[in-house]
Structures are given as structure tokens and as C-alpha cells.
C-alpha positions in Angstrom: 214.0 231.7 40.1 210.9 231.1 37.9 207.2 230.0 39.5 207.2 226.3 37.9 203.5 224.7 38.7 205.0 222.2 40.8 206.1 225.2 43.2 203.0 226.6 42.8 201.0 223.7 44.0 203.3 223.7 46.9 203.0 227.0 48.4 198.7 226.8 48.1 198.7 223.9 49.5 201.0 225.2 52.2 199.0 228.9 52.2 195.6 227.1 52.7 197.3 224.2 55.6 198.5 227.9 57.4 195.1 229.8 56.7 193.8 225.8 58.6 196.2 226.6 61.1 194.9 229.8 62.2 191.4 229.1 61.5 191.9 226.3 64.3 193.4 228.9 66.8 190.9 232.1 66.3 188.0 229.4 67.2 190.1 227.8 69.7 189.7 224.3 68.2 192.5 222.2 69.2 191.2 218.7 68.6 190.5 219.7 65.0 194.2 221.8 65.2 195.7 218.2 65.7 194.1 216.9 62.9 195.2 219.8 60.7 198.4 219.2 61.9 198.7 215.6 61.0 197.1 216.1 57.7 200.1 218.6 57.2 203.0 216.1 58.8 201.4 213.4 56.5 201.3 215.6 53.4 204.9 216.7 53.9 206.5 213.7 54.4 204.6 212.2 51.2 206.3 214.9 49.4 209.9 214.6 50.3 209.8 210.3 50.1 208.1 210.6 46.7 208.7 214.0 45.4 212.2 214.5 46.8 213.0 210.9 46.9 214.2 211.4 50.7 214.3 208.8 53.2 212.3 209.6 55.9 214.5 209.1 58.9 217.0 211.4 57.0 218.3 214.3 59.0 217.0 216.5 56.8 214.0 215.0 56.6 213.5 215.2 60.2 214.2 218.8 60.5 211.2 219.5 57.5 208.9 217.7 59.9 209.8 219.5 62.7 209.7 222.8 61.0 205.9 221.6 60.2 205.0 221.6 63.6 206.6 225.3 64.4 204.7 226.7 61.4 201.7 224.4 62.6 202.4 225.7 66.5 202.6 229.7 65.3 200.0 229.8 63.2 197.5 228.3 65.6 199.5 230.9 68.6 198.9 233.7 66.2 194.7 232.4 65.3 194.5 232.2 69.1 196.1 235.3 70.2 193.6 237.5 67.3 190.5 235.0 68.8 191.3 236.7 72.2 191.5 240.2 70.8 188.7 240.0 69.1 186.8 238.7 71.5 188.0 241.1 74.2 187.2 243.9 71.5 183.7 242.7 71.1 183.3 242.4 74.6 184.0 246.3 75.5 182.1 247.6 72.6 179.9 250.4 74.7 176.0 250.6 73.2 174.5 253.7 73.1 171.0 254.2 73.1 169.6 256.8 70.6 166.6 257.5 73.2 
């Protein structure tokens, strides 16, 4: 299977929509999360109606949208899970004075 630039496109656009994803989790951001995620359901199902010619009531159709939101769901889990450790890390960090 060859990298065509159609393909290409697809998986930054999907890479950066992911990287959004856990951006929104690590700073705990879930109004802007929602908005990520719509951007991404509304991107998706321009793709498949136009790019796949797909209906968009289709079965299969309805099964790439929910897969959105899992991908959507564990990136944000993962961004918020590594915002917690992070934070817990920064918050045990023991000072010591060179006095």
C-alpha cells in the first residue's frame, strides 16, 4: 500500500485532531474538548458524504462516527491522566537549599 497525498492529508489532519484531543485533557479543558470534538465529528462526516460518497445514516457511516468519539474520548483520558501525573510530579518535587 503506497502513501497517496490524499492519505496523507488524512492522517495529519487526524494526527493534529488527536495531538487537540490530548492537548484538551493535559489542561483539563473540556468545554474547548467538545468543541474539538465536533470540529472532528463534522470533519469526518464531510469526508465520507463527499469523499467516500457515503450516506450519512449508513451503518457504516455510523460506526466511523462513533469510532470519532472513542478516539476523541481516549485521547482526552490519556491528556488528562499525564495532566494529573505531571502535576502530582511537580507537586512532590523536594527543594533543597544550597545554604
Amino acid at each position: 500500500m503506497t502513501l497517496t497525498p490524499t492519505l496523507a492529508a488524512l492522517l495529519t489532519v487526524f494526527a493534529l485532531w488527536m495531538i487537540a484531543c490530548l492537548w484538551t485533557g493535559f489542561r483539563a479543558r473540556v468545554g474547548l474538548f467538545f468543541l474539538v470534538l465536533a470540529v472532528g465529528l463534522a470533519l469526518n462526516a464531510i469526508w465520507m458524504v463527499f469523499g467516500l460518497d457515503a450516506r450519512v445514516f449508513e451503518p457504516h457511516a455510523l460506526v466511523a462516527q462513533v469510532s470519532v468519539v472513542l478516539y476523541a474520548v481516549g485521547g482526552f483520558g490519556f491528556g488528562w491522566l499525564a495532566g494529573r501525573l505531571a502535576q502530582r510530579w511537580r507537586e512532590s518535587r523536594v527543594d533543597k537549599d544550597d545554604a
